[in-house]
C-alpha positions in Angstrom: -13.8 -27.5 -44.7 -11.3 -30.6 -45.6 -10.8 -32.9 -43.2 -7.5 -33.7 -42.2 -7.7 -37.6 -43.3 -8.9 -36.3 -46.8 -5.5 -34.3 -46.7 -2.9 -36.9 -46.2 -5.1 -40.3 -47.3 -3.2 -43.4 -48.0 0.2 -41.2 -45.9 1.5 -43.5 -43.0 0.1 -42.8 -39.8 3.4 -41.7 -38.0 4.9 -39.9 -40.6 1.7 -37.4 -40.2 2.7 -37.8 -36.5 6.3 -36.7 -37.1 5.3 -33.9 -39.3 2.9 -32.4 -36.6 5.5 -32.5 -34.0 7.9 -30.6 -36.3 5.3 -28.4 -37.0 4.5 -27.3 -33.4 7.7 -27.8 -31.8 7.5 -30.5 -29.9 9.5 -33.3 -28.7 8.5 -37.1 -29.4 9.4 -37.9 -25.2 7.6 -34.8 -24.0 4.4 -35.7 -26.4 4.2 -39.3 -25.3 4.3 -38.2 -21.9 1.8 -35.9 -21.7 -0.9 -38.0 -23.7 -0.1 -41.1 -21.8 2.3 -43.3 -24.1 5.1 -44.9 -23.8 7.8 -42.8 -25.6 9.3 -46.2 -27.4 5.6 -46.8 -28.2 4.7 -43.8 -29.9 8.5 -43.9 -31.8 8.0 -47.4 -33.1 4.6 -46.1 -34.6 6.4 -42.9 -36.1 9.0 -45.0 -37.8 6.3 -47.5 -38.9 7.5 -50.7 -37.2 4.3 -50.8 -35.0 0.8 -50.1 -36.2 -1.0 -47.3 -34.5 -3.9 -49.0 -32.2 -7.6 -47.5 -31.5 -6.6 -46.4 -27.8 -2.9 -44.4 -29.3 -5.1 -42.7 -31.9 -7.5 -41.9 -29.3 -4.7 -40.4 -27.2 -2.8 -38.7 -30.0 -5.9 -37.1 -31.2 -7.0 -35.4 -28.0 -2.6 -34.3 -28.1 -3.2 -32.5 -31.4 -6.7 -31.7 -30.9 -7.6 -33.2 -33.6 -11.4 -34.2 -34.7 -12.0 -38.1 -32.7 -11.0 -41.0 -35.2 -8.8 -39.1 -37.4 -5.8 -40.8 -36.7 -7.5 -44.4 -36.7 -8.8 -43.2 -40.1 -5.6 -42.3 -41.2 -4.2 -45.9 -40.0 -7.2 -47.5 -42.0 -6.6 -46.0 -45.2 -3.2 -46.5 -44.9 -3.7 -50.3 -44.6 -6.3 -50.1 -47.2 -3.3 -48.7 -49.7 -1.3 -51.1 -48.7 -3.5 -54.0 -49.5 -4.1 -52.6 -53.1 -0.8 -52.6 -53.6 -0.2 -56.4 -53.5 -0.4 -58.2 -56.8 -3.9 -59.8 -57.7 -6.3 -57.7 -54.9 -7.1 -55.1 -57.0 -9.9 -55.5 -58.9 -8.2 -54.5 -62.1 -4.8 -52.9 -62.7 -4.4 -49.3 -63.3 -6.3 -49.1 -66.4 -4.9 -45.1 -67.2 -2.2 -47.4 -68.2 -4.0 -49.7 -70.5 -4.7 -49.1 -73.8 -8.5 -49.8 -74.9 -7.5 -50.4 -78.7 -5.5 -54.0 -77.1 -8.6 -54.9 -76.4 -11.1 -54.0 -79.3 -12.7 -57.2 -79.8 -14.2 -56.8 -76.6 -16.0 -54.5 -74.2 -13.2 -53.5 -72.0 -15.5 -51.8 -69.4 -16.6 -55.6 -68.8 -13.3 -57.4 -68.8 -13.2 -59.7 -65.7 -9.8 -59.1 -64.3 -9.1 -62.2 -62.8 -11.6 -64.6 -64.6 -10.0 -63.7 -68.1 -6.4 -63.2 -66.8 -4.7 -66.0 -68.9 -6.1 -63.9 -72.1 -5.5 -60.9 -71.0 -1.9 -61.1 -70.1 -1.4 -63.0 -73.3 -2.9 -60.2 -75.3 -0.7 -57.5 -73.6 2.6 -59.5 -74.0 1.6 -60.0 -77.7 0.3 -56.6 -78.5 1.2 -54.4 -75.6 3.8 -51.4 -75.0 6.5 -51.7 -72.4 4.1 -49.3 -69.7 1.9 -52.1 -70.3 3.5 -55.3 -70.0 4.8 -53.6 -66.7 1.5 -52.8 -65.5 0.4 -56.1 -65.9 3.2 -57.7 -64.2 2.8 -55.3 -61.2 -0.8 -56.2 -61.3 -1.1 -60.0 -61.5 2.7 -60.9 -60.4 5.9 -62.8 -62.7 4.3 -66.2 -61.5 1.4 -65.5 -63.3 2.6 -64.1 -66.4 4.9 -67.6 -66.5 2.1 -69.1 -66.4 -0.6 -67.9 -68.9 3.0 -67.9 -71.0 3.9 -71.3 -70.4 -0.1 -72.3 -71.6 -0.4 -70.6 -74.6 -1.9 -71.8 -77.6 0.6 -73.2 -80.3 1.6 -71.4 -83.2 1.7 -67.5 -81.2 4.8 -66.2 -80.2 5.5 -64.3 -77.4 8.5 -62.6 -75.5 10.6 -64.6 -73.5 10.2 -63.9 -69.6 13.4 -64.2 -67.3 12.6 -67.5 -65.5 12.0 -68.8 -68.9 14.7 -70.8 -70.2 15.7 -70.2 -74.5 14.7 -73.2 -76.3 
């Protein structure tokens, strides 16, 4: 049987917590009163201005009757997604969105990411599609991009970026 957490991974905790209430009816005052939270507690978590603690999970579990931890599971992959979100903590970008052939000279299953950035943005911005020069930028960040652009080796060309000023 699927777990629950396997069902709505990487979801914010308290829009599972909204969606449960809906679901059986109940009100977000009545709820937090009967498992022992403060109502403006449990609403900050729903609309995601407060992070859901071990002891709240605790509580909303045993309200839902769901399986212990599944809530502070939920709250831990959600964090997790959120993390790999930020430019740079990945460990690569989103390589479905990469084309090997850019990289043919080498053996792309044993790029290093962050070691080789410098080269690989440059290759993308010179050789790349659109998809992929956005990829990269949501991957490593603009400052980086500027950066590997700004250092390039004389006599390549390569787009201008925004902050870059025409010469």
């Amino acid at each position: 049987m699927e777990k629950m957490y396997d069902k709505y991974r990487g979801i914010r905790p308290g829009a599972v917590i909204e969606r449960e209430l809906k679901k059986k009816g109940l009100k977000q005052n009545a709820f937090a009163h009967a498992i022992g939270l403060q109502p403006q507690t449990l609403n900050a978590i729903i609309k995601g201005t407060r992070k859901l603690t071990a002891e709240a999970a605790l509580k909303i579990d045993h309200g839902f009757a769901f399986e212990e931890s599944t809530m502070a599971v939920l709250q831990a992959f959600y964090e997790t997604n959120l993390v790999k979100q930020k430019p740079g903590l990945a460990p690569h970008p989103d390589l479905s969105k990469l084309r090997r052939i850019l990289f043919w000279d080498t053996d792309f299953d044993k790029i290093d990411w962050q070691y080789q950035k410098a080269a690989v943005i440059l290759r993308v911005y010179e050789r790349g599609n659109e998809q992929e020069k956005l990829e990269i930028e949501r991957f490593y960040g603009r400052d980086e991009i500027n950066a590997a652009i700004s250092q390039k080796r004389p006599g390549r060309s390569y787009p201008r970026t925004e902050s870059q000023p025409a010469k």
